[in-house]
C-alpha positions as CSV (number, residue, x, y, z in Angstrom):
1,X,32.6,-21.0,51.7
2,X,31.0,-18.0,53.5
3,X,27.2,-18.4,53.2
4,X,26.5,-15.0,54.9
5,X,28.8,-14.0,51.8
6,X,27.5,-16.1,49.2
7,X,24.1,-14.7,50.1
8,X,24.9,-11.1,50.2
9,X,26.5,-11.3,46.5
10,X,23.1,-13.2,45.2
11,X,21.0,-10.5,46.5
12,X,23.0,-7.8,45.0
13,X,23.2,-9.6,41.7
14,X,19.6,-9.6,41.6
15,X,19.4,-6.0,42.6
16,X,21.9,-4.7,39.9
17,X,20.6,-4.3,35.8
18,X,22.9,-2.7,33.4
19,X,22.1,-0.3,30.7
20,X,19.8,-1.1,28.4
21,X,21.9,-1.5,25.0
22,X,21.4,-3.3,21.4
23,X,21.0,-7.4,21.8
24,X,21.8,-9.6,19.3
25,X,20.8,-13.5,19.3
26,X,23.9,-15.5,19.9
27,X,23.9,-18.9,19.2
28,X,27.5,-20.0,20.1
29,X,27.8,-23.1,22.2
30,X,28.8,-22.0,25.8
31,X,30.3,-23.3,29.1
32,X,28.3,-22.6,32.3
33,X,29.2,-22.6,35.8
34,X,28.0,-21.5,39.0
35,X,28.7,-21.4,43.0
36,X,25.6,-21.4,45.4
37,X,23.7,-22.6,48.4
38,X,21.8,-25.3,48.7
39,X,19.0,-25.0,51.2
40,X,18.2,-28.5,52.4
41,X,14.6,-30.4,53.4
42,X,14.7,-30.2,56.9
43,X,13.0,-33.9,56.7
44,X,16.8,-35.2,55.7
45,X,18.2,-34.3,58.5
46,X,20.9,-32.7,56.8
47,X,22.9,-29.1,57.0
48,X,22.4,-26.6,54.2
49,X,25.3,-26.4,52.6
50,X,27.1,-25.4,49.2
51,X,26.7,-27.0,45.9
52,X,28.7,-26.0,42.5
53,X,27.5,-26.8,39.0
54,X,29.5,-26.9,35.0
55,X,27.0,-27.1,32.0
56,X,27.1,-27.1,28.5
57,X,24.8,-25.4,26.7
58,X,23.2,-22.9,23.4
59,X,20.3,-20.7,22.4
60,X,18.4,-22.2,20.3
61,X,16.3,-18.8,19.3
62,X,16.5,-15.6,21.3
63,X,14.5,-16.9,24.0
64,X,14.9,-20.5,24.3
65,X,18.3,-21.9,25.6
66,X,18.8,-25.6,26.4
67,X,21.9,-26.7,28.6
68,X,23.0,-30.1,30.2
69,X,25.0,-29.9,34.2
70,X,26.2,-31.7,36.5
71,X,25.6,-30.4,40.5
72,X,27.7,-31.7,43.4
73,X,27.0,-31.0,46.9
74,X,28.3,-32.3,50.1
75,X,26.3,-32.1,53.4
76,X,27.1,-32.9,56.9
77,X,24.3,-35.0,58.7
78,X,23.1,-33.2,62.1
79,X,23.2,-35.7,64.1
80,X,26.8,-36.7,63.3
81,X,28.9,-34.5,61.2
82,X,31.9,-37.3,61.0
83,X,29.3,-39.3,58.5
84,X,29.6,-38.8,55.3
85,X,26.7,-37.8,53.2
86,X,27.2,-36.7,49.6
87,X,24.6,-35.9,46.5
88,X,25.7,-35.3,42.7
89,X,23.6,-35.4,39.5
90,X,22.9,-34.6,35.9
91,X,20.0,-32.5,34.6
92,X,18.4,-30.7,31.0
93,X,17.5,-28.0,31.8
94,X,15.4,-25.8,29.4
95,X,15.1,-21.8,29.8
96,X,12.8,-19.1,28.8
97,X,14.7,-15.8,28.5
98,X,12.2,-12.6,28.9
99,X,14.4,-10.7,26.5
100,X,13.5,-7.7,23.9
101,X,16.0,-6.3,21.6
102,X,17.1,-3.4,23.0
103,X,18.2,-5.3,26.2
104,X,21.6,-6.3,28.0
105,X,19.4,-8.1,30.9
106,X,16.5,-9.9,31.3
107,X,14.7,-12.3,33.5
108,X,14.1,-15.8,32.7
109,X,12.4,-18.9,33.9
110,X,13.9,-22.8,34.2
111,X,12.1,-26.0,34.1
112,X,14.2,-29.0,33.5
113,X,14.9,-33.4,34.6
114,X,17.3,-35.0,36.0
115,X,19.3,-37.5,37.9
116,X,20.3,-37.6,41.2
117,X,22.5,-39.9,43.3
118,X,22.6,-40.2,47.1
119,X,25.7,-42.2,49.2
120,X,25.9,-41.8,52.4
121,X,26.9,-43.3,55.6
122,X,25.1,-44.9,58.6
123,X,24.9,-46.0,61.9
124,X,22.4,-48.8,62.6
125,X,19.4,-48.2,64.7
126,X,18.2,-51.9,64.7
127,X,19.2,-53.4,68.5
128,X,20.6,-56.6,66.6
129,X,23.4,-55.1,65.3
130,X,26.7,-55.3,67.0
131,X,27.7,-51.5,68.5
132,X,31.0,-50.7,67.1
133,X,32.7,-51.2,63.9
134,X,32.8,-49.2,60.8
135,X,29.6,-47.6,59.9
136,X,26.9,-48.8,57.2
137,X,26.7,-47.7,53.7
138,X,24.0,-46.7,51.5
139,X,23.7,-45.6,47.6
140,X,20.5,-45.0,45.9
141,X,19.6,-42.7,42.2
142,X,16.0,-41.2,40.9
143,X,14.4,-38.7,39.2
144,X,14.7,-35.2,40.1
145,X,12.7,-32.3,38.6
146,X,14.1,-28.5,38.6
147,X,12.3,-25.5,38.8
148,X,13.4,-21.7,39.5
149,X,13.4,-17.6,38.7
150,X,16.8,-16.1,37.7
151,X,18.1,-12.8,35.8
152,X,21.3,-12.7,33.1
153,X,23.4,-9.9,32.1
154,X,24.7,-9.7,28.2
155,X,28.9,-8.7,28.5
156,X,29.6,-10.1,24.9
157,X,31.3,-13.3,25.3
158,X,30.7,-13.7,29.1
159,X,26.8,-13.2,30.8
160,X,26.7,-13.2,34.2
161,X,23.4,-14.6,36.0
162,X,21.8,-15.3,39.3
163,X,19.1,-17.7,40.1
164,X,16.8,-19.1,42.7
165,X,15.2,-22.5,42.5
166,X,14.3,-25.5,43.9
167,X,14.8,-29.4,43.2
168,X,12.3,-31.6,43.6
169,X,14.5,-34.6,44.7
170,X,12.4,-38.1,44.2
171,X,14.4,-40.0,46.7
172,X,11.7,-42.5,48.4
173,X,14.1,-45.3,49.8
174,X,16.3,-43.5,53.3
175,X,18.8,-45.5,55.4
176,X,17.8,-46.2,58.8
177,X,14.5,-44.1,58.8
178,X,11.6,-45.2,60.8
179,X,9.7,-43.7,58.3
180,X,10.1,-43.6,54.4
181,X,9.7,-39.9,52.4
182,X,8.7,-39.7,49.0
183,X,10.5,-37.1,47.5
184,X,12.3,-34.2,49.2
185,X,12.4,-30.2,48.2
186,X,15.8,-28.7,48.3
187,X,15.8,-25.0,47.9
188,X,18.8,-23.2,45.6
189,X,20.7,-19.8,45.1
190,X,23.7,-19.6,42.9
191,X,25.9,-16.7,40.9
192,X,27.3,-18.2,37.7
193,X,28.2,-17.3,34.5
194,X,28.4,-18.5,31.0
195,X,31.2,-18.4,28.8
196,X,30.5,-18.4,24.8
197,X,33.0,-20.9,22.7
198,X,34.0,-19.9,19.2
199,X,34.3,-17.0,17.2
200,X,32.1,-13.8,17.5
201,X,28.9,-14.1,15.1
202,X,29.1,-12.3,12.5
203,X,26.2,-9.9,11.7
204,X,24.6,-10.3,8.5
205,X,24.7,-7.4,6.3
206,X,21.8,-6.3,4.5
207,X,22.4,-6.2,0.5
208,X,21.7,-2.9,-0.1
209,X,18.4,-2.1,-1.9
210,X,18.7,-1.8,-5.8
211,X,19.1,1.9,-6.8
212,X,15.5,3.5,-8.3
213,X,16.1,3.4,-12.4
214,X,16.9,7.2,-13.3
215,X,15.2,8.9,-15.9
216,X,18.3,9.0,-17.8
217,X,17.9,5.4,-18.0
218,X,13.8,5.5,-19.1
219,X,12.0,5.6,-22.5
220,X,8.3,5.4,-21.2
221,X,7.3,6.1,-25.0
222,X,9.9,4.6,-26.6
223,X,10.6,6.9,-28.9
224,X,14.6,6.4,-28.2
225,X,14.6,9.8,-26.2
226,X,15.1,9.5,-22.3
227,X,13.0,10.6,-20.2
228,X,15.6,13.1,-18.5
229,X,15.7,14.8,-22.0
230,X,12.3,14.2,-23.6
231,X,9.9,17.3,-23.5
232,X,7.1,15.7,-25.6
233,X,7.1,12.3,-23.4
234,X,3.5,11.3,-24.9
235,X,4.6,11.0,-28.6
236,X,3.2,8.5,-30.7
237,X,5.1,5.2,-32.6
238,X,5.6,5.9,-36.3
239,X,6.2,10.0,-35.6
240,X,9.4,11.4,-36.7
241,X,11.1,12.4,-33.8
242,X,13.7,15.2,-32.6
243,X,16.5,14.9,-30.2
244,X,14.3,16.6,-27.9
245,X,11.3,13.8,-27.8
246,X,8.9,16.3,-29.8
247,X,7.9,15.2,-33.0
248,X,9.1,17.2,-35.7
249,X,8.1,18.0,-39.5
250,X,10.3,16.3,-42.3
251,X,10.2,17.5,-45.7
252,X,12.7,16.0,-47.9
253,X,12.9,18.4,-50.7
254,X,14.0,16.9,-54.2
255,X,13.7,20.1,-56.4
256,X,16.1,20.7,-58.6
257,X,16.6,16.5,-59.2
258,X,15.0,16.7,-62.4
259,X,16.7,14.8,-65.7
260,X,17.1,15.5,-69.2
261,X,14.8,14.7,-71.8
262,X,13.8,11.2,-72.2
263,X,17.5,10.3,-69.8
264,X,17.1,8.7,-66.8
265,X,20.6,9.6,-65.5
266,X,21.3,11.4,-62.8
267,X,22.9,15.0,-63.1
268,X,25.8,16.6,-60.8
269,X,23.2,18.9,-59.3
270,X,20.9,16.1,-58.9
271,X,24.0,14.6,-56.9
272,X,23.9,17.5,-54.4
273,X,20.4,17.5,-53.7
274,X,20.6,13.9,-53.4
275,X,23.5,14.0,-50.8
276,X,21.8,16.3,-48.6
277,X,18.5,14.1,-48.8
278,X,20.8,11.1,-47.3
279,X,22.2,13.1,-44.3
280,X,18.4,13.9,-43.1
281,X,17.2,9.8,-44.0
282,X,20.5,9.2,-41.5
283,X,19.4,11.9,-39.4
284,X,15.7,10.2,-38.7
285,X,16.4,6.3,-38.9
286,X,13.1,5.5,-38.4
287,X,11.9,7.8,-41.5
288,X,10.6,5.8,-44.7
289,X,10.1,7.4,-48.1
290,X,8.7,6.3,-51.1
291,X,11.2,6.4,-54.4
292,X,8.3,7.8,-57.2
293,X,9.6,9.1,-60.6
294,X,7.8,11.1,-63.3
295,X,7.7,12.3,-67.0
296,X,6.2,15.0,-69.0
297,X,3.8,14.8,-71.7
298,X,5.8,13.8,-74.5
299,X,5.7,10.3,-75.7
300,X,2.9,7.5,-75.3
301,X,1.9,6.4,-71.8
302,X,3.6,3.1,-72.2
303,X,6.8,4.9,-73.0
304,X,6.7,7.2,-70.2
305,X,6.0,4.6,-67.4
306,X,9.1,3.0,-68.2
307,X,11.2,6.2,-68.4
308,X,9.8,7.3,-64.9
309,X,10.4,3.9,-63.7
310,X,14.4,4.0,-64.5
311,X,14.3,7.7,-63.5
312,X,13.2,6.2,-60.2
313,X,15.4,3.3,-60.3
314,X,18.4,5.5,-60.3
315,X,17.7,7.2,-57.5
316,X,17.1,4.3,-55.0
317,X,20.3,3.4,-56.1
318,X,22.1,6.0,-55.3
319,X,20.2,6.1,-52.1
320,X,21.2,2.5,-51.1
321,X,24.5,2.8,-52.3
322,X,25.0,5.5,-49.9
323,X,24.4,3.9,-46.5
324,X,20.4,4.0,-46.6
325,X,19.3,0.9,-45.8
326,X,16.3,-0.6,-48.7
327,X,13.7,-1.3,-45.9
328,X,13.0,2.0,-45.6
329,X,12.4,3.0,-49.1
330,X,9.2,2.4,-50.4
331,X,9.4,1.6,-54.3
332,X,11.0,2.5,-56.7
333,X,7.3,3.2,-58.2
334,X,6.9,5.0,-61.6
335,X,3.9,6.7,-62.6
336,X,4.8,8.0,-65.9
337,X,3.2,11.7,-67.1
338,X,0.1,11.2,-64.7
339,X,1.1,13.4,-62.1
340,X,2.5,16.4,-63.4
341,X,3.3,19.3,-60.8
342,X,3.4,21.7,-63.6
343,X,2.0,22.6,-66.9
344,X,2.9,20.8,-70.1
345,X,1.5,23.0,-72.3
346,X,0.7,26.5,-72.6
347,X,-3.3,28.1,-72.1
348,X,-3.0,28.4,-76.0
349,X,-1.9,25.1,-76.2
350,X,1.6,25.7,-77.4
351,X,4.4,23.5,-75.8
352,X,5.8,25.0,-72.1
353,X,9.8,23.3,-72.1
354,X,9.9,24.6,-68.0
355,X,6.8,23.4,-67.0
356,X,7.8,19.8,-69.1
357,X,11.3,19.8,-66.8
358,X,9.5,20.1,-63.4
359,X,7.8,17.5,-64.6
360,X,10.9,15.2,-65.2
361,X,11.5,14.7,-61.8
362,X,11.9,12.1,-58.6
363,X,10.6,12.7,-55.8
364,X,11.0,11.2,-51.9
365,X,7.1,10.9,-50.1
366,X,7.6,10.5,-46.5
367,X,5.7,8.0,-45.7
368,X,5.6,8.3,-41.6
């Protein structure tokens, strides 16, 4: 590979940011790879050289991503190019992505462990040994920490990123040294990319919110009158309302349902009135009316209470056998000749036959 090349395309990678669009957290396992240079300790005595690494990896939240790789690089030795020298390993590596929502790229920070393994070849510097022959061996792992800077770009399925690092490489055993390192720091620069597995996530949608309840739908006085349609919306429990919310006066009318003297059935006419007294009781449900019959003055007191009584009797029912329910009839209640709404008699005292039939009467006294 051409490092002038390899170079060039790093720098312009981390040069070039696309369009800031929507970002969504993806959390789809993923395949990484990447091609760069490795930029050797000068104290190995080693060429720089290229390197290539494959991951495996997810986001574990927008800005955390963990990943597991395996690097492989193969360096010639200065001193001798025909030796062979060679350097592979496995890391975790954990990221931090700088991201924000409204972002297709972002920077991001890498800090991870690893393993590293060294085999290389030799030639002897000890005088003992024999010149000639085939050349030494020598194989040694340890721990290797990573460290770097890098940027990714969002494309959907594929991201593209660049990176710069360095591995601290903890190899304190060399072949033939005079003297022993500790560790060695190999500078990096790669272009990779990352390749999502699986299906695109599917983005949740919100329920939608529940509608507001519409006044057609509200009784805030519960007076069985919507809201949309009630003018009157304050009115009171027990009130006799109209189809437009507004209390209304009732008067159920009974004149004319007068009976016959000393009878205590009920008349055609008495019929009518009676008919049309049952279409306003189903008219107002929530009405109630007290069933009250009367007498005149002729007969004893005793006699009359139990005249008014049937007169009453007969009325409530005809009223429940019509449809209106008992519940809302108060009664039936007598009360005999004591409260006449006319007079019996005349001012000279003579007998008054209309003022005695207005008396025989029932009446229906709203009680709400």
């Amino acid at each position: 590979m051409n490092k002038k090349l390899l170079c060039a395309a790093l720098l312009a990678g981390l040069g070039v940011a696309q369009a800031a669009s929507a970002q969504t957290f993806d959390d789809r396992w993923y395949v990484s790879g990447s091609v760069g240079v490795n930029f050797q300790d000068k104290d190995r005595n080693t060429q720089d050289t290229e390197f290539a690494t494959l991951g495996f990896g997810r986001f574990l939240n927008p800005n955390w991503s963990l990943e597991a790789e395996l690097n492989y690089q193969n360096p010639d030795k200065k001193e001798n190019a025909d030796l062979w020298w060679s350097q592979y390993g496995v890391s975790a590596d954990a990221r931090y992505h700088f991201r924000n929502a409204d972002s297709k790229w972002w920077p991001y920070v890498r800090m991870g462990l690893g393993w590293q393994r060294h085999e290389e070849e030799y030639v002897s510097l000890n005088p003992a040994t024999p010149p000639g022959g085939f050349p030494y061996q020598h194989e040694d792992s340890n721990l290797a920490a990573n460290l770097g800077v890098g940027l990714q770009w969002d494309f959907g399925r594929v991201d593209m990123r660049t990176e710069i690092g360095t591995r601290v490489d903890f190899d304190d055993v060399q072949a033939n040294a005079g003297s022993q390192e500790d560790y060695f720091t190999d500078m990096l620069a790669s272009v990779g990319m990352t390749i999502a597995l699986g299906p695109e996530p599917v983005t949740a949608v919100p329920a939608p919110a529940p509608a507001a309840p519409s006044c057609s739908d509200m009784d805030d006085d519960g007076d069985g009158v919507n809201n949309c349609d009630d003018k009157c919306p304050g009115s009171q429990a027990g009130q006799t309302i109209g189809p437009d919310g507004c209390p209304v006066p009732v008067s159920i009318d009974l004149k004319g349902v007068n009976f016959d003297f000393d009878k205590s059935t009920l008349r055609p006419d008495a019929v009518a009135i009676l008919n049309e007294a049952i279409e306003i009781l189903k008219r107002y449900p929530d009405l109630k009316v007290e069933v009250a019959g009367h007498t005149d003055s002729i007969g004893t007191d005793a006699y009359n209470q139990g005249l008014s009584e049937r007169r009453a009797k007969a009325v409530y029912d005809y009223l429940t056998g019509n449809g209106i329910d008992a519940s809302r009839l108060v009664g039936p209640n007598g009360y005999g000749e004591s409260r006449p709404i006319a007079p019996n008699t005349n001012p000279d005292g003579s007998d008054n036959p209309e003022g005695r039939a207005q008396n025989r009467r029932t009446e229906l006294n709203v009680q709400n």
